[in-house]
C-alpha positions as CSV (number, residue, x, y, z in Angstrom):
1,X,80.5,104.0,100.6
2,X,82.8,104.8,103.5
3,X,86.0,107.2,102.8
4,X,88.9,108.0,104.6
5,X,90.9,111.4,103.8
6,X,94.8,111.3,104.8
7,X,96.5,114.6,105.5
8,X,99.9,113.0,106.2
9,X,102.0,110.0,104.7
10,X,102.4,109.4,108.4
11,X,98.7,108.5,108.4
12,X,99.1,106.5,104.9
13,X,101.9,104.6,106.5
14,X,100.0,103.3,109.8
15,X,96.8,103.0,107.8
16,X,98.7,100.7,105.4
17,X,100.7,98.8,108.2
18,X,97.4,98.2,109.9
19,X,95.7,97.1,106.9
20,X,98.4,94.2,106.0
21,X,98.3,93.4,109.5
22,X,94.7,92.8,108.8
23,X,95.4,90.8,105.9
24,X,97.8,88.8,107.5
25,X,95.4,87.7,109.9
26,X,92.9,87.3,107.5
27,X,94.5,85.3,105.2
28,X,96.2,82.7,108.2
29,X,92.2,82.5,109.7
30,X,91.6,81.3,105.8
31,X,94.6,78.9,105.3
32,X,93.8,77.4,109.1
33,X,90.0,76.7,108.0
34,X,90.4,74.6,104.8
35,X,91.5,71.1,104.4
36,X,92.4,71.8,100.5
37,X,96.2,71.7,100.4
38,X,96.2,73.9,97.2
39,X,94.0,76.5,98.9
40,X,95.9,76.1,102.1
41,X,99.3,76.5,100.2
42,X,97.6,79.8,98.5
43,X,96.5,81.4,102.0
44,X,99.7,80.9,103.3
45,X,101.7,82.6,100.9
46,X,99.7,85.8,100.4
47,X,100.0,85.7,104.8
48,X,104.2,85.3,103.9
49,X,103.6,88.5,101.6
50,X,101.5,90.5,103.5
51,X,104.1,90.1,106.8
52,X,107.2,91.4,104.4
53,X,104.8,94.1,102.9
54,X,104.3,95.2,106.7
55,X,108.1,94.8,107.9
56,X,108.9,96.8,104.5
57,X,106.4,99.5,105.5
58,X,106.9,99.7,108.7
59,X,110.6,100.3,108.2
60,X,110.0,103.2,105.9
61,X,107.6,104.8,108.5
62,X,110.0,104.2,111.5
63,X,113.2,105.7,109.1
64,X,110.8,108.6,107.8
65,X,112.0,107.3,104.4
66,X,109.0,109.1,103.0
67,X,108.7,112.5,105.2
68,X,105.8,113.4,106.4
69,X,104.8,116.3,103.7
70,X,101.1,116.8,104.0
71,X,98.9,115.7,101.5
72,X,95.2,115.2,100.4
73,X,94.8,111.4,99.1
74,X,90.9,109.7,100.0
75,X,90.7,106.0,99.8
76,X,87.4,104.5,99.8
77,X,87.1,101.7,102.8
78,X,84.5,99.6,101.1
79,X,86.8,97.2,99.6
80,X,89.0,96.7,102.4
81,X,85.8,95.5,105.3
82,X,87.0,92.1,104.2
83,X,89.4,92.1,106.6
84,X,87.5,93.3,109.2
85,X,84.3,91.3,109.1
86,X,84.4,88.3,111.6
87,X,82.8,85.2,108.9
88,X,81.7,85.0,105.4
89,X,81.4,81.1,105.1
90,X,80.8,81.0,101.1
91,X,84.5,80.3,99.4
92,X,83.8,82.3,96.8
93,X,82.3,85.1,98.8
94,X,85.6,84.8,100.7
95,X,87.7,85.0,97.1
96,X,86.1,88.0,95.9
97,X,86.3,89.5,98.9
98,X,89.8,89.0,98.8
99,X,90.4,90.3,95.1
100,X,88.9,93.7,96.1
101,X,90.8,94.0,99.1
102,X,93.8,93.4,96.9
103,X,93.4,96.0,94.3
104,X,92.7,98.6,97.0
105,X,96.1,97.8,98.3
106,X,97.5,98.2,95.0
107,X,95.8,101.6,94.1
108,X,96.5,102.9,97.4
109,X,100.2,102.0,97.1
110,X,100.3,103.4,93.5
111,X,98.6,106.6,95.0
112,X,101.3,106.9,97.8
113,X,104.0,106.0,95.0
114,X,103.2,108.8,93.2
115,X,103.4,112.0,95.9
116,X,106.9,110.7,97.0
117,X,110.2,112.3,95.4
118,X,112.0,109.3,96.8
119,X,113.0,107.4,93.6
120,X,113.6,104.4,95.4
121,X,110.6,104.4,97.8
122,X,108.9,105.0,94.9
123,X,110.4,102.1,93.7
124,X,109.6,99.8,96.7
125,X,105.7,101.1,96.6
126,X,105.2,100.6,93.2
127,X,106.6,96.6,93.8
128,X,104.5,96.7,96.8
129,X,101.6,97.7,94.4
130,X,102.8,95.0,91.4
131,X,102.9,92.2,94.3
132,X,99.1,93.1,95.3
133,X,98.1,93.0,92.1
134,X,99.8,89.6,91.3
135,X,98.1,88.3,95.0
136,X,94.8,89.3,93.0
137,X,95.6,87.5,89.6
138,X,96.2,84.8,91.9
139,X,92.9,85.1,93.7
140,X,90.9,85.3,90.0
141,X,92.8,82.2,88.5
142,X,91.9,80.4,92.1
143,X,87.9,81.5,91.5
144,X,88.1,80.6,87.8
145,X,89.5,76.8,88.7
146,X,86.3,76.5,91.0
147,X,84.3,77.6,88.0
């Protein structure tokens, strides 16, 4: 299990950014390769989320909304190779995938959340986090129609 130690919220923040950019790819590759309007329609909207989640980050980096206090936060890079591998061709594989990739956004936004004094950055990562974990209810609900 690979892990990655940040010493700065500046190195949360471009981890992060680069991460949705990931997804954002990701998930348009996904809604590009299937014919299924439903799944097409689902693709598409977590791409939609995942480009506002990287504006909205991005614009807290590039402001220094958050400081750059150092910190000691370790997030654990397994369940965020989705992005980063180049096919998986089983759907399911693809969904699960997909769900794990989502609640380490979430916990990771949590985490950053909660070593910020910033009430309303706090605010903003911990809707980040609820929106990542609603893009994986989404993804469950999805694998449990297939079923």
């Amino acid at each position: 299990m690979k892990k990655i130690t940040f010493d700065t919220i500046s190195d949360v923040l471009r981890f992060a950014i680069s991460e949705e950019q990931n997804a954002i790819r990701y998930y348009t590759q996904q809604a590009q390769s299937t014919t299924n309007y439903e799944k097409r329609t689902l693709w598409e909207q977590l791409a939609t989320d995942e480009i506002r989640h990287k504006a909205i980050l991005s614009n807290v980096r590039e402001q220094e909304l958050l400081g750059d206090k150092e910190i000691n936060l370790i997030i654990d890079l397994d369940q965020t190779e989705i992005y980063h591998s180049e096919e998986v061709s089983d759907l399911n594989e693809v969904i699960y995938e997909a769900i794990k990739a989502e609640e380490q956004a979430c916990k990771m936004y949590l985490d950053l959340a909660n070593i910020t004094d910033n009430d309303h950055i706090k605010g903003v990562l911990i809707t980040i986090a609820s929106e990542e974990k609603a893009h994986r209810d989404s993804l469950i609900n999805d694998l449990n129609i297939q079923k």
